[in-house]
VOPAGU-2260 file (C-alpha; in pm, 1 decimal, decimal comma):
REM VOPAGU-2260
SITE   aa  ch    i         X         Y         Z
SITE  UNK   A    0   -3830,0    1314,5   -1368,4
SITE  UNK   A    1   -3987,9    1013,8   -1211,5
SITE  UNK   A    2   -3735,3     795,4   -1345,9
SITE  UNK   A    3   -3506,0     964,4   -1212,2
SITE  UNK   A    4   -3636,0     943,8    -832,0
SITE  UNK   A    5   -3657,0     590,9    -895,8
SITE  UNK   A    6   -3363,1     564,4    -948,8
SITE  UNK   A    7   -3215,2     805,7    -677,1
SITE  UNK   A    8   -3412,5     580,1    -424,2
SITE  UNK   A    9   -3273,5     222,6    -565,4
SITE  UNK   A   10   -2894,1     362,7    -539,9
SITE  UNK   A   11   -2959,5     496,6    -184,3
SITE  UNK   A   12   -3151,0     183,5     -70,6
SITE  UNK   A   13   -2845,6     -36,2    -280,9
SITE  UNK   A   14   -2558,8     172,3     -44,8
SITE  UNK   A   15   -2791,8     122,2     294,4
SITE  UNK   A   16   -2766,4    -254,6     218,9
SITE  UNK   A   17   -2420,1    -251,5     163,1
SITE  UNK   A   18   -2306,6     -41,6     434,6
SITE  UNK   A   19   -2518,2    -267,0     658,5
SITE  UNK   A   20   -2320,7    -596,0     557,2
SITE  UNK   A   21   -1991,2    -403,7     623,8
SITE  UNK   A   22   -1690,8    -519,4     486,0
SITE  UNK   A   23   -1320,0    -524,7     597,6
SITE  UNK   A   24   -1059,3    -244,8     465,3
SITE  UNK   A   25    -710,1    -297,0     500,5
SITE  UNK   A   26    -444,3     -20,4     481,2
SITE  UNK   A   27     -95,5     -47,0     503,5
SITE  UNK   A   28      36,5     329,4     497,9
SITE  UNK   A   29     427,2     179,8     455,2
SITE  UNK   A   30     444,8     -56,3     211,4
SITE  UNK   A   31     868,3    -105,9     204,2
SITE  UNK   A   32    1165,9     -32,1     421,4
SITE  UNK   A   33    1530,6     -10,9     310,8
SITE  UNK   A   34    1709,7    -121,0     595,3
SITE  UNK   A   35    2064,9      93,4     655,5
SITE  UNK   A   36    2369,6    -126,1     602,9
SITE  UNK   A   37    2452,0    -365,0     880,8
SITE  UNK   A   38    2737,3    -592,3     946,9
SITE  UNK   A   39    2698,3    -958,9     806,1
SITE  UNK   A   40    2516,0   -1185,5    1022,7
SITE  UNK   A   41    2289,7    -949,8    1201,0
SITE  UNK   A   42    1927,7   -1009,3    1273,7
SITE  UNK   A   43    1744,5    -683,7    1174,7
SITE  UNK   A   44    1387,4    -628,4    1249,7
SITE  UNK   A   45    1062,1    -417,5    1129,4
SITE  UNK   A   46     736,2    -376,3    1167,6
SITE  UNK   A   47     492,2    -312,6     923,3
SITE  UNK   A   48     130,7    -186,2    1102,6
SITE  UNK   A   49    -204,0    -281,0     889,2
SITE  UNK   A   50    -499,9    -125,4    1018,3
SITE  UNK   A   51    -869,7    -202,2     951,5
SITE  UNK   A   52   -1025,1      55,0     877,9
SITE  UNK   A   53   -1293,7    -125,2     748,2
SITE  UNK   A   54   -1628,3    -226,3     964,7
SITE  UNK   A   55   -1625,6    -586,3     931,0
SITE  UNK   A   56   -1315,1    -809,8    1092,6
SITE  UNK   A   57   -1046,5    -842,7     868,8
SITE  UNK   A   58    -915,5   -1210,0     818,1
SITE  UNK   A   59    -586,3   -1293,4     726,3
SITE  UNK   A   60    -527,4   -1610,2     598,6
SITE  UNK   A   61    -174,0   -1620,4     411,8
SITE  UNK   A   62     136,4   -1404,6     463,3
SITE  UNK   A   63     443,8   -1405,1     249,4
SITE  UNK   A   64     723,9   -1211,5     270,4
SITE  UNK   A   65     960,5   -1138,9      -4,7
């Protein structure tokens, strides 16, 4: 039974550190978009919204689009 306090008191004191550092979460609730058919030669557009959800600032360095 002791062991198992221990052990209840290193995990909680483990996920106070870590939710002290904080740490960025990215979500991206639309992850592709079939445009409708267009004629040839038009510019078409859309946006894609990522959110941090996290509670550390998210950094992006590289974007590539495919």
């Amino acid at each position: 039974m002791k062991n198992a306090v221990v052990l209840f008191f290193m995990v909680f004191y483990a996920s106070l550190v870590l939710a002290a550092e904080g740490k960025p979460s990215a979500v991206l609730p639309e992850t592709e978009y079939h445009f409708p058919p267009v004629v040839d030669g038009t510019t078409v557009t859309h946006d894609f919204v990522l959110k941090n959800v996290g509670t550390a600032d998210l950094v992006i360095e590289k974007l590539e689009s495919g």
